[in-house]
VOSEKOL-130247 format. One record per residue (C-alpha): residue in one letter; x, y, z; residue number from 1. Coordinates in steps of 0.001 Angstrom, whole numbers, plus 500000, padded with zeros to 6 digits. Layout:
+------+--------+--------+--------+-----+
: code :     px :     py :     pz : pos :
+------+--------+--------+--------+-----+
:    A :      X :      Y :      Z : NUM :
...
+------+--------+--------+--------+-----+
This chain:
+------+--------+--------+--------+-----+
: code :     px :     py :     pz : pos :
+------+--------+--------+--------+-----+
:    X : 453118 : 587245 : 481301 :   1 :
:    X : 456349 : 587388 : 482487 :   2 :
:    X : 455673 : 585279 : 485115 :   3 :
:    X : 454057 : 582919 : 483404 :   4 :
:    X : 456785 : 582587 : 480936 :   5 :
:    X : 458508 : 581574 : 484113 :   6 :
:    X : 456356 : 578936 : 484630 :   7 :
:    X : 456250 : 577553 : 481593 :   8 :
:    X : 460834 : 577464 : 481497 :   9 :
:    X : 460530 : 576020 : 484354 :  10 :
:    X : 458579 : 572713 : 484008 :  11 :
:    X : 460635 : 572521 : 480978 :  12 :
:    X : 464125 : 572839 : 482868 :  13 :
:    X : 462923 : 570490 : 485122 :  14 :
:    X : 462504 : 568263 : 482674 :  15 :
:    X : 465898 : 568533 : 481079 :  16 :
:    X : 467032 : 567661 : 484683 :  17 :
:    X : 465149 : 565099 : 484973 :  18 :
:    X : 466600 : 563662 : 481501 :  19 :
:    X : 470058 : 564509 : 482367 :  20 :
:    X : 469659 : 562365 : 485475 :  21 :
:    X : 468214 : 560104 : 484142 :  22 :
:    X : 470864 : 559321 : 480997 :  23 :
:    X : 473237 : 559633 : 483981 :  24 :
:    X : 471910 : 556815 : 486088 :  25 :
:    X : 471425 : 554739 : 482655 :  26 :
:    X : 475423 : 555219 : 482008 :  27 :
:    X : 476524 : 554717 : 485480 :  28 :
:    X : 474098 : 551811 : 486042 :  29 :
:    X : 475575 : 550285 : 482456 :  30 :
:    X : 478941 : 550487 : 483999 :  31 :
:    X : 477934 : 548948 : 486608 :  32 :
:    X : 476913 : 545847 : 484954 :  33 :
:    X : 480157 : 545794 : 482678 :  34 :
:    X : 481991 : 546120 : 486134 :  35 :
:    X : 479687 : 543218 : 487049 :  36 :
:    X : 480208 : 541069 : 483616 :  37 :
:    X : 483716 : 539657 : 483987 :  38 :
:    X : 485480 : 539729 : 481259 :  39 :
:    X : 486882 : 536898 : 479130 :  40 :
:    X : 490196 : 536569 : 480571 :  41 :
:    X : 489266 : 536973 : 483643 :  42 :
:    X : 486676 : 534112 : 483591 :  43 :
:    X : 489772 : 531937 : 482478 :  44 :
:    X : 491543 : 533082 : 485369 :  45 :
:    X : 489291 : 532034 : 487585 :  46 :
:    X : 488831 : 528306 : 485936 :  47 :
:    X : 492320 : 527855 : 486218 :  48 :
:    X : 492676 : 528920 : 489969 :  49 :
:    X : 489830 : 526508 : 490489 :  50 :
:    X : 491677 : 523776 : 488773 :  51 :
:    X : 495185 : 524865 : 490340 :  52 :
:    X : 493184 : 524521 : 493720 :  53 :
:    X : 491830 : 521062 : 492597 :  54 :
:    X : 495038 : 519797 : 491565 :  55 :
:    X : 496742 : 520526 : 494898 :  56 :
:    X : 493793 : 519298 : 496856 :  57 :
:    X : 493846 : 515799 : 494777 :  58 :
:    X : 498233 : 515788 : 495316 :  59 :
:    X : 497548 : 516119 : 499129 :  60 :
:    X : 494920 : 513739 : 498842 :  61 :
:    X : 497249 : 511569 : 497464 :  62 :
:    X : 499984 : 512240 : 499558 :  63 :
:    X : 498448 : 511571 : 502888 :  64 :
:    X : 496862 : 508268 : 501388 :  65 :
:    X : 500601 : 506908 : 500765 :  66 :
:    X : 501821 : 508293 : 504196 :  67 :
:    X : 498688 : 506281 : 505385 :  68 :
:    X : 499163 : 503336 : 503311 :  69 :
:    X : 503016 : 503140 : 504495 :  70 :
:    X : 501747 : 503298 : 508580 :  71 :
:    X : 499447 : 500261 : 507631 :  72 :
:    X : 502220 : 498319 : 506138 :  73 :
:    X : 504479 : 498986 : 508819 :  74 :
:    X : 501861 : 498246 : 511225 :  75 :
:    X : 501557 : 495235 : 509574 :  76 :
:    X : 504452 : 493889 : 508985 :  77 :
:    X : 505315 : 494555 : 512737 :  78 :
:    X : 502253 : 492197 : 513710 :  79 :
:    X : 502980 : 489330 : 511856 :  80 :
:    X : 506290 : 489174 : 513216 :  81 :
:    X : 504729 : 489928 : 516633 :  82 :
:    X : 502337 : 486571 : 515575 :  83 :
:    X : 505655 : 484602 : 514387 :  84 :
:    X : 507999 : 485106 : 517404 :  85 :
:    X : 505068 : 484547 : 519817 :  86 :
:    X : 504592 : 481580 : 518172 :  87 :
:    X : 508066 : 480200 : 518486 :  88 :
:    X : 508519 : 481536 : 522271 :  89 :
:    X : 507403 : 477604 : 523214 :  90 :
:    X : 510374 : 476460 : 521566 :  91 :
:    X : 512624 : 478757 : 523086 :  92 :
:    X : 511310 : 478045 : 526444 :  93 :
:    X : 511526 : 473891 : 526185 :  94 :
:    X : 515494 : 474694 : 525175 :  95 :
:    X : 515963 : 476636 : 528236 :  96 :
:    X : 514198 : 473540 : 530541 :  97 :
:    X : 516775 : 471190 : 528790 :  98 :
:    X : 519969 : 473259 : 529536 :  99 :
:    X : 518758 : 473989 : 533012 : 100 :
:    X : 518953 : 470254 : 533939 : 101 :
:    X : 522571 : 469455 : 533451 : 102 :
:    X : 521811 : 466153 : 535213 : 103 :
:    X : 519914 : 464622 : 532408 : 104 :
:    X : 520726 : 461623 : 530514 : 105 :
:    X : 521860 : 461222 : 526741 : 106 :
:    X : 518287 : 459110 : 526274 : 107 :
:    X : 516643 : 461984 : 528344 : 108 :
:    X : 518330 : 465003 : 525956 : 109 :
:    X : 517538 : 462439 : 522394 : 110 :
:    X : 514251 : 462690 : 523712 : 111 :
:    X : 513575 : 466296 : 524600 : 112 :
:    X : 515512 : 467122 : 521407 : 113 :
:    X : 512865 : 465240 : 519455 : 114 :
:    X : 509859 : 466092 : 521174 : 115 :
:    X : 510914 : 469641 : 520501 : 116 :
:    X : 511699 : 469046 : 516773 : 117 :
:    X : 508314 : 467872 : 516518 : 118 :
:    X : 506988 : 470814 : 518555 : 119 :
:    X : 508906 : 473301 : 516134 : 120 :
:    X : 507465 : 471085 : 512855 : 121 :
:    X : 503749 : 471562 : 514205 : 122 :
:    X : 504551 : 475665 : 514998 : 123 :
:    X : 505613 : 475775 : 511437 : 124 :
:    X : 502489 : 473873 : 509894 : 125 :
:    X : 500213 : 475701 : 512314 : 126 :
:    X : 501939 : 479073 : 510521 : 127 :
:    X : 500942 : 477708 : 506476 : 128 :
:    X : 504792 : 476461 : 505928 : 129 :
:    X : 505397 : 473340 : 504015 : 130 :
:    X : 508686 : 471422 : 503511 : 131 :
:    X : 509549 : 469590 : 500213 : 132 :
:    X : 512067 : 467517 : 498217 : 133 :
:    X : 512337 : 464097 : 498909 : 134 :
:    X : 514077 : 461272 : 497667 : 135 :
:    X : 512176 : 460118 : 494645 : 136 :
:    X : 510737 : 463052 : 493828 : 137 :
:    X : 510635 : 464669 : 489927 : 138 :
:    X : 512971 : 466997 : 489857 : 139 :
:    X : 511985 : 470344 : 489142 : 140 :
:    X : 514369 : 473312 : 488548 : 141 :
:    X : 511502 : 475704 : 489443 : 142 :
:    X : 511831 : 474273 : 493541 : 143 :
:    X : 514821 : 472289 : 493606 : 144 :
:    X : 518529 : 473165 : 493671 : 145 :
:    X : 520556 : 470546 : 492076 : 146 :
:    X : 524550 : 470616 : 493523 : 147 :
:    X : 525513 : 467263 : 491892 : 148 :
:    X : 524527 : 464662 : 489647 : 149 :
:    X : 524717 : 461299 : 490753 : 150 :
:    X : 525140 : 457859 : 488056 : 151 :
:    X : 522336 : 455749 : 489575 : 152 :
:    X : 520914 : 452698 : 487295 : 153 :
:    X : 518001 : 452208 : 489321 : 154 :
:    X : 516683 : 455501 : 489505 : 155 :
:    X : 514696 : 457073 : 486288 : 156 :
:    X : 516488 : 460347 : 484596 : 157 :
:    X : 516148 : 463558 : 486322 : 158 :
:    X : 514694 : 461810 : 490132 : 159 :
:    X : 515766 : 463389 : 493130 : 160 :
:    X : 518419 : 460868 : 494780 : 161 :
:    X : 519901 : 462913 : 497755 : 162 :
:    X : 518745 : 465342 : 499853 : 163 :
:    X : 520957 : 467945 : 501064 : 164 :
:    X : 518491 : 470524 : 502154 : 165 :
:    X : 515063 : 470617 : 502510 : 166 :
:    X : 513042 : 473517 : 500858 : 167 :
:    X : 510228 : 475415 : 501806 : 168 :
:    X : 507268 : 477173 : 500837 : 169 :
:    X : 504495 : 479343 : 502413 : 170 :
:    X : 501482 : 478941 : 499884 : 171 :
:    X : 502962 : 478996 : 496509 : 172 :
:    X : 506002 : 481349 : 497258 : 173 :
:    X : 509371 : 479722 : 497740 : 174 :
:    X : 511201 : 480425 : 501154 : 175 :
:    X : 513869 : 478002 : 500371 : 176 :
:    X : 514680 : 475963 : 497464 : 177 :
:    X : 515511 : 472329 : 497806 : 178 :
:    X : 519557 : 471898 : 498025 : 179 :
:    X : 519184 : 468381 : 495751 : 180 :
:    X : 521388 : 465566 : 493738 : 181 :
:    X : 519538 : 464637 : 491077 : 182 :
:    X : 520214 : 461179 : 488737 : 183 :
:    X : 521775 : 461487 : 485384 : 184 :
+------+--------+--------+--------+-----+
């Protein structure tokens, strides 16, 4: 009997084992998932390294689009005076043929001097330029520059009557205003 008693304690020790393994696995599995399961703060923490990170990302983003946007401009800028200059070389080069014929004539330099004035007038055209303020014109303070006033009786009030210097204008910017007298 004794040995039976033996058998009997020890199906049931086997099965307190079993429990205590079991309640052990069920506690350390538990911690497990609390290990797993963030906490609170820490999900925070993590939103606002994520947003740190997107932050900086977006500033460099930024950043290398002005860097960018500055070598464009430059780039630009360098080409349209590349365009401008290359444009006026033909100028350049007719007032070197006239000073490397000291033998010309007065009628001959007039000339060369006027066909060249004419060339420079088309470069400028060719480039969007236009020239303003003429005799007779309206004046307007917005484009004109008036240095005197003149007592005319047969011009109207406020009419352009001298010229002293052209102005200028690319598109509907100003280069130059008009150096003007203007009637009282």
């Amino acid at each position: 009997m004794a040995k039976e008693k033996k058998k009997s304690e020890a199906p049931e020790e086997e099965k307190k084992t079993e429990n205590a393994e079991t309640v052990k696995e069920t506690d350390a599995s538990a911690e497990k998932a609390e290990e797993k399961t963030p906490s609170k703060e820490e999900q925070l923490q993590k939103e606002l390294d994520d947003k740190n990170d997107q932050l900086l990302r977006m500033a460099a983003e930024y950043d290398n689009f002005r860097k960018r946007s500055q070598r464009e401009k430059d780039a630009l800028y360098a080409e349209c005076k590349n365009t401008v200059i290359s444009e006026l070389l033909p100028v350049i080069d007719n007032f070197d043929r006239v000073f490397a014929n000291p033998d010309a004539s007065a009628e001959d330099y007039k000339k060369g001097v006027e066909m060249t004035y004419k060339q420079f007038n088309d470069i400028i055209k060719k480039l969007g330029v236009e020239s303003f303020g003429e005799v007779g014109d309206a004046f307007d303070p917005n484009i004109h520059n008036a240095v005197m006033h003149t007592e005319d009786e047969n011009q109207p009030e406020n009419t352009v009557t001298v010229v002293m210097q052209k102005g200028y204008k690319l598109g509907e910017k100003i280069i130059r205003h008009a150096m003007v007298g203007v009637a009282n």
